[in-house]
ROKEMAR-411719 format. One record per residue: residue in one letter; x negated, y negated, z of N, C-alpha, C in turn. Coordinates in steps of 0.1 Angstrom, whole numbers, padded with zeros to 4 digits, always signed. Layout:
ROKEMAR-411719
aXYZXYZXYZ
...
END
This chain:
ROKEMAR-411719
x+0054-0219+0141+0060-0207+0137+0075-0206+0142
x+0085-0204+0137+0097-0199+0140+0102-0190+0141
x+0109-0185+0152+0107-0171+0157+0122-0163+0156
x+0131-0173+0148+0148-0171+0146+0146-0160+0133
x+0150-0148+0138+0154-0137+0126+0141-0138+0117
x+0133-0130+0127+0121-0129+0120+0123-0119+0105
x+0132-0111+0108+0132-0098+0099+0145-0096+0086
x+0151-0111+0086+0160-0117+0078+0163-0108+0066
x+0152-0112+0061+0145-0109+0044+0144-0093+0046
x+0135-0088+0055+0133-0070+0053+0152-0068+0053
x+0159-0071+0063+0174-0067+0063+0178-0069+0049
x+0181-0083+0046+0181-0081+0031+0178-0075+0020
x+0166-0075+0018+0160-0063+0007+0167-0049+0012
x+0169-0044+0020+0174-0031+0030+0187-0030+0027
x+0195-0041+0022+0209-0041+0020+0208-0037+0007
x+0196-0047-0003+0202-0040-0012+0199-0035-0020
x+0190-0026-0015+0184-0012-0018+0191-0003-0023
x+0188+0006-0032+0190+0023-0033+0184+0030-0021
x+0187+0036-0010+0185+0042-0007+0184+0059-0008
x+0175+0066-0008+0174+0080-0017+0162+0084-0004
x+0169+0099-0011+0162+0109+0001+0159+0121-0014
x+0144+0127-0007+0139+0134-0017+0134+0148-0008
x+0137+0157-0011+0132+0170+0004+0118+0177-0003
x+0111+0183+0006+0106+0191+0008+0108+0201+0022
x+0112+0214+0020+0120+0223+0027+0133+0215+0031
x+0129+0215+0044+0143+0207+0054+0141+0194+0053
x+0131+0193+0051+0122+0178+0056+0128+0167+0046
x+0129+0154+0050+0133+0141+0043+0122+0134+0037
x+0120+0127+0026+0113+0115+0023+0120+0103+0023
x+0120+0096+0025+0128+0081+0024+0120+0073+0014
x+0129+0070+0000+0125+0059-0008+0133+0047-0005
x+0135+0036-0010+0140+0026-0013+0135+0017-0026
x+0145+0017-0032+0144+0015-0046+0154+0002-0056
x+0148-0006-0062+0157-0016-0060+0151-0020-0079
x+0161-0031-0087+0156-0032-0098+0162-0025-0111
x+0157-0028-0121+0155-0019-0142+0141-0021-0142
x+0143-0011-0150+0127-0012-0164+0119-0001-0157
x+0107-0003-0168+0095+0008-0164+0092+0007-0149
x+0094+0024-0148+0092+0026-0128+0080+0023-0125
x+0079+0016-0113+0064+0010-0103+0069+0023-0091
x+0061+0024-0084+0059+0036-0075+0051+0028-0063
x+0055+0023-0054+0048+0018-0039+0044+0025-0026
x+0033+0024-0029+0026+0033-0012+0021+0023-0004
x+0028+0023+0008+0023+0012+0017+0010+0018+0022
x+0007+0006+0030-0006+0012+0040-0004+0020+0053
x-0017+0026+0064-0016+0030+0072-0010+0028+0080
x-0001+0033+0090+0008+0030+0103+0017+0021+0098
x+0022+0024+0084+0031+0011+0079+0044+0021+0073
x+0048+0010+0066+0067+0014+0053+0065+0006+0044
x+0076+0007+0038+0081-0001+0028+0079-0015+0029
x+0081-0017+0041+0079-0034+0050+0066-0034+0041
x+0054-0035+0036+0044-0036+0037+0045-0049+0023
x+0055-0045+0018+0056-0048+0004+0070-0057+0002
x+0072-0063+0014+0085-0073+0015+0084-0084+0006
x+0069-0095+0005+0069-0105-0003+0067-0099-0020
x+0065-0090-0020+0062-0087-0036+0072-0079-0045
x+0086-0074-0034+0094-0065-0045+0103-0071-0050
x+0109-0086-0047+0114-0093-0054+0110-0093-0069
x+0101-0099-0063+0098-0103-0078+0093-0094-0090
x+0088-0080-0086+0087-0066-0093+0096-0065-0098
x+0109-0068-0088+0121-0060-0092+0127-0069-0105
x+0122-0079-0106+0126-0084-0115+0120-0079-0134
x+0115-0073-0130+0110-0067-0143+0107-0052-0144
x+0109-0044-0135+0108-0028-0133+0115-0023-0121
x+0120-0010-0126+0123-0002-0113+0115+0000-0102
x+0116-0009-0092+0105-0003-0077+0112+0006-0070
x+0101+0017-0066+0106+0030-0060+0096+0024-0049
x+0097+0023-0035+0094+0021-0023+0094+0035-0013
x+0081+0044-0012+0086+0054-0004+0079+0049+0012
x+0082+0056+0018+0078+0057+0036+0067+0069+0032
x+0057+0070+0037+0051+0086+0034+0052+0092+0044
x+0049+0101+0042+0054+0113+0055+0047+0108+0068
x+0056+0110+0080+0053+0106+0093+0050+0093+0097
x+0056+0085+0084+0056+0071+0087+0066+0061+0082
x+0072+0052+0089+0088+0045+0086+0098+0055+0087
x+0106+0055+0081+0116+0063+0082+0120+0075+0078
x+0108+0084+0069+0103+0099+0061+0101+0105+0078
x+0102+0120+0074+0102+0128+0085+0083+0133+0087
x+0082+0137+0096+0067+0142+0099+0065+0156+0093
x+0054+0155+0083+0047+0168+0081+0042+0179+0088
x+0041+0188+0087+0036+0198+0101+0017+0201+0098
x+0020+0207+0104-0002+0202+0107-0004+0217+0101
x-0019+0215+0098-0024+0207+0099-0023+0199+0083
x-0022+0184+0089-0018+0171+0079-0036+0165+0073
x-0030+0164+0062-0042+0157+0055-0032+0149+0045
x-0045+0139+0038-0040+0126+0025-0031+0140+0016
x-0034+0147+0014-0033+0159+0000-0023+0163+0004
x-0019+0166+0014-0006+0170+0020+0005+0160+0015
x+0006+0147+0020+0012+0130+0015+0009+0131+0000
x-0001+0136-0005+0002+0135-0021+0010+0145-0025
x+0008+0158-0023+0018+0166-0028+0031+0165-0026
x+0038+0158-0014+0047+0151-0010+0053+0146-0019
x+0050+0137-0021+0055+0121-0026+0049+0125-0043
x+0044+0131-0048+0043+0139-0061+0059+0144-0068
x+0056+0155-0053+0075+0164-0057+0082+0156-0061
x+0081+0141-0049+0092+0131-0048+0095+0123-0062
x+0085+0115-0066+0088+0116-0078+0091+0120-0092
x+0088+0133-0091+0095+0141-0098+0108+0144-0097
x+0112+0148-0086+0127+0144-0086+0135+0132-0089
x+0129+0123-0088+0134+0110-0087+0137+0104-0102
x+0127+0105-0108+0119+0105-0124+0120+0115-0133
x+0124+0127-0130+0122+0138-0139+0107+0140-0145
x+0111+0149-0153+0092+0155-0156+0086+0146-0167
x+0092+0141-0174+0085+0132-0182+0086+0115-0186
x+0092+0109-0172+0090+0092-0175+0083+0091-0169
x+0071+0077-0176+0063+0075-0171+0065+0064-0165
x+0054+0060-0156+0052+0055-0141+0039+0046-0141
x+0036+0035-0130+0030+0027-0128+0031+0031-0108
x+0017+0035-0104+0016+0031-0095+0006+0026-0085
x+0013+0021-0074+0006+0009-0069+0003+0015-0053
x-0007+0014-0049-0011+0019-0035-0024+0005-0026
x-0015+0006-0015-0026+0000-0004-0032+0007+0010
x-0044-0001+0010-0048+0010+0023-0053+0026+0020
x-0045+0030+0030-0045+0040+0028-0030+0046+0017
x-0025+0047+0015-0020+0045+0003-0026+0042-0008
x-0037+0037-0013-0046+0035-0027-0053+0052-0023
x-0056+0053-0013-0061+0070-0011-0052+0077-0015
x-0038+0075-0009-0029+0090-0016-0027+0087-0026
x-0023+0078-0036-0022+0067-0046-0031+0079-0058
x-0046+0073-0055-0057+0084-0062-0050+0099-0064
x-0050+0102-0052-0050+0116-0052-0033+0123-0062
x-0016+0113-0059-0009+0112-0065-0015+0113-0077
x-0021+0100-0084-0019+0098-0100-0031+0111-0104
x-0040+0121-0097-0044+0131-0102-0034+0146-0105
x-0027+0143-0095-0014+0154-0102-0008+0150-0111
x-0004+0139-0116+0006+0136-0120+0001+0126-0136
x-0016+0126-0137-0020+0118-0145-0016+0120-0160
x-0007+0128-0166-0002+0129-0179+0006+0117-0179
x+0012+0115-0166+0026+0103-0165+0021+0092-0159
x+0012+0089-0152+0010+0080-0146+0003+0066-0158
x+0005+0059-0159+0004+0049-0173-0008+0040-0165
x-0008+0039-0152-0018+0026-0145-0019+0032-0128
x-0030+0031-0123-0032+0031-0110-0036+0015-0104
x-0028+0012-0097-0033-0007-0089-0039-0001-0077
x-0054+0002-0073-0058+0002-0055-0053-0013-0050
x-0049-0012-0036-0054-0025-0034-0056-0025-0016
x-0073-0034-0013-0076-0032-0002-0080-0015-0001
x-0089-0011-0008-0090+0006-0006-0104+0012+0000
x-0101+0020+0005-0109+0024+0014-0112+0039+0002
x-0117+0053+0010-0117+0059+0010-0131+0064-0003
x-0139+0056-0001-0150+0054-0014-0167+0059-0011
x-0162+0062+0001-0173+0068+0011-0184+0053+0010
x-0178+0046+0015-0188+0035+0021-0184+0035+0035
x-0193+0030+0040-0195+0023+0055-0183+0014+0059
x-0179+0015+0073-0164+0005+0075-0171+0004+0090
x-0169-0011+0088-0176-0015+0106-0160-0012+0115
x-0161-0009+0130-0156-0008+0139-0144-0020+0141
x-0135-0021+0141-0126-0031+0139-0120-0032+0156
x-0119-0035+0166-0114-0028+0179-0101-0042+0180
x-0090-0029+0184-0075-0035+0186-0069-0035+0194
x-0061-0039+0198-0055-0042+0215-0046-0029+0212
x-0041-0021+0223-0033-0014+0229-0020-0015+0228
x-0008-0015+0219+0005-0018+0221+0016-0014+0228
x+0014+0000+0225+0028+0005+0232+0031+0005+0245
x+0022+0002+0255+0027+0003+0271+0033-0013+0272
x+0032-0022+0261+0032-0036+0264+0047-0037+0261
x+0056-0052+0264+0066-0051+0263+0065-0072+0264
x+0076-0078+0252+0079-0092+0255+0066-0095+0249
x+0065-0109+0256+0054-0114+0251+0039-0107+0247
x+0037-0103+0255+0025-0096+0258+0022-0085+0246
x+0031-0083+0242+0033-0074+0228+0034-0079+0221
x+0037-0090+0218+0042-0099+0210+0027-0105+0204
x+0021-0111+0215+0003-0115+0215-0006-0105+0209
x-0006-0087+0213-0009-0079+0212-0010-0076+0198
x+0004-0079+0191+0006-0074+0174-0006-0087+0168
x-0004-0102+0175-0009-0111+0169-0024-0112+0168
x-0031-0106+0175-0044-0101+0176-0050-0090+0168
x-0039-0081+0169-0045-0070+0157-0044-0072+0144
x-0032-0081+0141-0028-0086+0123-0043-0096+0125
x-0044-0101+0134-0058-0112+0132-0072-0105+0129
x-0073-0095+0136-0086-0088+0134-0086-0078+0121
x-0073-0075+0118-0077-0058+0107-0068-0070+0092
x-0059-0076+0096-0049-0073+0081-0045-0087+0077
x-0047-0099+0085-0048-0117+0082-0058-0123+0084
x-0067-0127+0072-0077-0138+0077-0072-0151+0082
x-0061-0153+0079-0057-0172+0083-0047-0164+0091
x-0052-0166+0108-0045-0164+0113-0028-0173+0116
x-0034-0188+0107-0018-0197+0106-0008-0192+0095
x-0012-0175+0090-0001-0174+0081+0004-0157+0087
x+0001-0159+0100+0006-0148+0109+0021-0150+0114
x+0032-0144+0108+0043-0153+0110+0051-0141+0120
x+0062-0146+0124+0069-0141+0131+0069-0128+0124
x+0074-0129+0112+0082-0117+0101+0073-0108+0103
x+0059-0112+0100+0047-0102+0098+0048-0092+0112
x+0048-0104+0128+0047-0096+0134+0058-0084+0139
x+0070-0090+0134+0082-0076+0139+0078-0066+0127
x+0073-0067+0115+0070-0057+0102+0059-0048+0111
x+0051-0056+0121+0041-0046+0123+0044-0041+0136
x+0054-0047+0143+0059-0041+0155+0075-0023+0153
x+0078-0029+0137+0088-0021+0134+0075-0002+0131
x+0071-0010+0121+0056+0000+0114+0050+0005+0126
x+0045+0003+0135+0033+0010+0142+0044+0018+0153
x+0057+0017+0158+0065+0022+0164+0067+0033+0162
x+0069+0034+0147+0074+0047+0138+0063+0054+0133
x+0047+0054+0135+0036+0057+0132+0033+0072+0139
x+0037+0087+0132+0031+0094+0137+0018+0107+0131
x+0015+0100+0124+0003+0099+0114-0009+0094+0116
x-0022+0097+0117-0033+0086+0118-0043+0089+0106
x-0041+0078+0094-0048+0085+0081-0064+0073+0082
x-0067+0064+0094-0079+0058+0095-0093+0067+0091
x-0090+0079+0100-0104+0086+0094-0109+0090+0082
x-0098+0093+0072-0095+0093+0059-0107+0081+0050
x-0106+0069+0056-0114+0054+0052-0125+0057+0048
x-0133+0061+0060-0148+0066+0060-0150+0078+0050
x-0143+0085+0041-0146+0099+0034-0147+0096+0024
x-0150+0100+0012-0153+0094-0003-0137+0102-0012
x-0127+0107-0006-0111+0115-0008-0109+0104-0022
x-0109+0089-0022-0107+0083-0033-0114+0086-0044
x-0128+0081-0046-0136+0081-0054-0137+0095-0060
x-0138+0107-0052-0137+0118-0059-0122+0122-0065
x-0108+0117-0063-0099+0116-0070-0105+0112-0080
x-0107+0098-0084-0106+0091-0096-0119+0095-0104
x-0128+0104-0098-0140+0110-0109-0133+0125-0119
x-0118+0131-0115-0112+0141-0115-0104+0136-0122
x-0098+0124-0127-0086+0119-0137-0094+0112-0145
x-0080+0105-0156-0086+0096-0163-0079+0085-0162
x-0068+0083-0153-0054+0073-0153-0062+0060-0157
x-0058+0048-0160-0060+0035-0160-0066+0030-0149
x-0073+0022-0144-0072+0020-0132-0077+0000-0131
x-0069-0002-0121-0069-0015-0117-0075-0018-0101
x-0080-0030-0096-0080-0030-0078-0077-0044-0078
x-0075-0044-0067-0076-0057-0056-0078-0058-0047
x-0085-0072-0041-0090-0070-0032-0085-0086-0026
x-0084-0092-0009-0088-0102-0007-0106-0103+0000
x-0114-0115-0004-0124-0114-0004-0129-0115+0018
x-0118-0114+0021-0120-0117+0042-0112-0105+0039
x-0111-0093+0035-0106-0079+0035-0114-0073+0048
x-0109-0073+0063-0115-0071+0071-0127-0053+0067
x-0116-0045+0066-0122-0032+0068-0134-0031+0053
x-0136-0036+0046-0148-0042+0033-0151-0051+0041
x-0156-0055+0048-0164-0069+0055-0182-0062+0049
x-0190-0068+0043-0204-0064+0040-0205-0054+0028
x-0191-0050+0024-0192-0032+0014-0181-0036+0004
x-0173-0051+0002-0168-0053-0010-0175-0048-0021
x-0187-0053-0023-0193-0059-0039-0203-0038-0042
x-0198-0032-0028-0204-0022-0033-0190-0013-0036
x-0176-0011-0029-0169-0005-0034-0164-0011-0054
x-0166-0023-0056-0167-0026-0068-0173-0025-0076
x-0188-0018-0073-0199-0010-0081-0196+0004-0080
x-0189+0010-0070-0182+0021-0072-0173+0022-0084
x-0164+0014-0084-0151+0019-0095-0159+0013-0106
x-0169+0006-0111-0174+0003-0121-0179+0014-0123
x-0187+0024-0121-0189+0033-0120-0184+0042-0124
x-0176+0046-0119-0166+0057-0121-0154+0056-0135
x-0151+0039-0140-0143+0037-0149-0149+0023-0153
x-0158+0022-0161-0165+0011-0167-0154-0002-0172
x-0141+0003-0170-0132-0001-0181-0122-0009-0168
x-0124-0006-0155-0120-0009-0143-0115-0025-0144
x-0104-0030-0141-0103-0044-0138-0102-0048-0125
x-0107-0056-0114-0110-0062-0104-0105-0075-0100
x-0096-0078-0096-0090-0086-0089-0098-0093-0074
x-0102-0104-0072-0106-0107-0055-0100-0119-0052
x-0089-0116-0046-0080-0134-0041-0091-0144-0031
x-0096-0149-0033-0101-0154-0028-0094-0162-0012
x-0103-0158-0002-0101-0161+0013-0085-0151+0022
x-0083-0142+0016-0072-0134+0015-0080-0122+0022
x-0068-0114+0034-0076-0103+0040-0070-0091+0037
x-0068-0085+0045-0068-0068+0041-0054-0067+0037
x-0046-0070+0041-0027-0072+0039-0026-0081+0026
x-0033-0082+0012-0037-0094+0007-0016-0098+0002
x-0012-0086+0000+0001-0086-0010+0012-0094+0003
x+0005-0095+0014+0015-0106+0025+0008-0119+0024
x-0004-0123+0029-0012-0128+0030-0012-0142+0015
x-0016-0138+0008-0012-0143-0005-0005-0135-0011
x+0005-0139-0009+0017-0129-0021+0020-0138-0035
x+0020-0151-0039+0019-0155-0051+0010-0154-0058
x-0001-0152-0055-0013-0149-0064-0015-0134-0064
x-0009-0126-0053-0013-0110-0057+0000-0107-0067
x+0012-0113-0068+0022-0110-0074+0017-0114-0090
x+0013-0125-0090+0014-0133-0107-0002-0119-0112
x-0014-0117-0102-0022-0109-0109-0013-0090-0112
x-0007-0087-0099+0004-0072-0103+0008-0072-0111
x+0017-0081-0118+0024-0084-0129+0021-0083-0142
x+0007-0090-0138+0002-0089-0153-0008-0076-0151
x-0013-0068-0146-0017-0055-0143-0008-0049-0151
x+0005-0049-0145+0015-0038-0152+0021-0041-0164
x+0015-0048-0169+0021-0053-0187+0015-0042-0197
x+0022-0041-0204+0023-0025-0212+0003-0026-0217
x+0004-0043-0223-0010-0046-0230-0009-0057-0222
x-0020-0058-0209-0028-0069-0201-0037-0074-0206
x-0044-0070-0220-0055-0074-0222-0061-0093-0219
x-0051-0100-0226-0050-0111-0223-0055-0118-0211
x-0047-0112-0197-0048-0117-0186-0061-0113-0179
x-0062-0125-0173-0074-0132-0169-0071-0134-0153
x-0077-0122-0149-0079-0118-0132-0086-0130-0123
x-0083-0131-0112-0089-0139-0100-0105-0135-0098
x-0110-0136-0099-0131-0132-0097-0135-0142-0086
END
């Protein structure tokens, strides 16, 4: 691993960004937005930003507007006041789009983590305009999530922190620990610094699944199949959205973990892509 300018690429995409701020009262949202064409909408994951989505907005951007938000109390967006919930972050980042988009273009959007939770809960306000929902890696389905235990970071400093990020991307968010790169770990050293939000409890509650029984948006997932926090409860959150939208497409990268859009980003990119095609019918998903 090479450890020269781990964060090269995030600076760059960062240069050449739209930067945009969207308020609610006083308060800031931070998008970053880069790109033409029909708008994609990006919700990172838990304790995360925009970073989450470094290997994949290239090449989005090459065929749609990507809107990149921070959600409230995390990256560079200001903190919500309490008491905070997912519904809170949806109503948020709702407004936000609306301002951004006006009341009638429609939208594609894409959510991980926790983010596919506000994601749900977003495309139920907003499901007149929302053309496609992508989960990916999604919790919130009221299944079972085994105990994941992670090292301690912030008192650490140098190496030892350095080790500390590399252990937790290994246990929650990389199954091949040899594609834990430098980059990943300042993205997750930048992200969990700025983290004053904890939407994990959120995982264990069924907040998704009762979204998407409440809409009718399009709906798409993905998943990698070493998806730490689905370890044993893949094949049942995928009887879930069958369930709920018979019509559901399913993506599973095979040997790919919870981060799949870092992890494998050539294969999660070529299947998003074809997700967001006006008529996907054609395309033929990873199983």
């Amino acid at each position: 691993m090479t450890r020269e300018y781990p964060m090269s690429k995030v600076e760059a995409l960062e240069d050449a960004a739209d930067c945009i701020q969207t308020y609610w009262g006083h308060k800031r949202l931070v998008w970053h937005c880069w790109g033409r064409g029909t708008p994609v909408v990006l919700l990172h994951g838990g304790a995360g930003s925009w970073r989450h989505w470094v290997k994949n907005i290239s090449t989005l951007a090459q065929h749609h507007r990507v809107l990149a938000v921070d959600m409230p109390g995390l990256g560079s967006s200001d903190s919500p006041d309490d008491p905070w919930t997912l519904d809170v972050s949806a109503k948020i980042i709702a407004d936000g789009i609306e301002t951004l988009l006006g009341q009638n273009e429609q939208f594609a959007l894409v959510g991980f983590s926790a983010g596919a939770m506000v994601s749900g809960l977003v495309s139920e306000r907003l499901q007149s305009r929302c053309r496609c929902l992508v989960i990916v890696g999604a919790g919130g389905l009221g299944t079972a999530r085994h105990k994941i235990p992670l090292e301690k970071v912030r008192s650490k400093q140098g190496e030892e922190r350095r080790q500390a990020h590399f252990i937790n991307l290994s246990r929650l968010l990389i199954a091949d620990s040899d594609k834990i790169d430098e980059q990943a770990i300042a993205i997750q050293d930048w992200n969990s610094t700025r983290a004053r939000v904890n939407s994990a409890p959120f995982s264990l509650s069924a907040v998704l699944k009762d979204a998407l029984a409440r809409s009718n948006v399009p709906l798409k997932a993905i998943w990698g199949s070493a998806d730490a926090p689905a370890l044993g409860t893949l094949e049942e959150r995928c009887s879930i959205l069958r369930q709920l939208r018979p019509s559901v497409e399913i993506a599973i990268i095979p040997g790919a973990g919870h981060w799949v859009a870092y992890e494998a980003a050539d294969a999660f990119n070529t299947i998003l892509i074809g997700y967001l095609k006006p008529d996907n019918s054609a395309f033929a998903p990873y199983r």
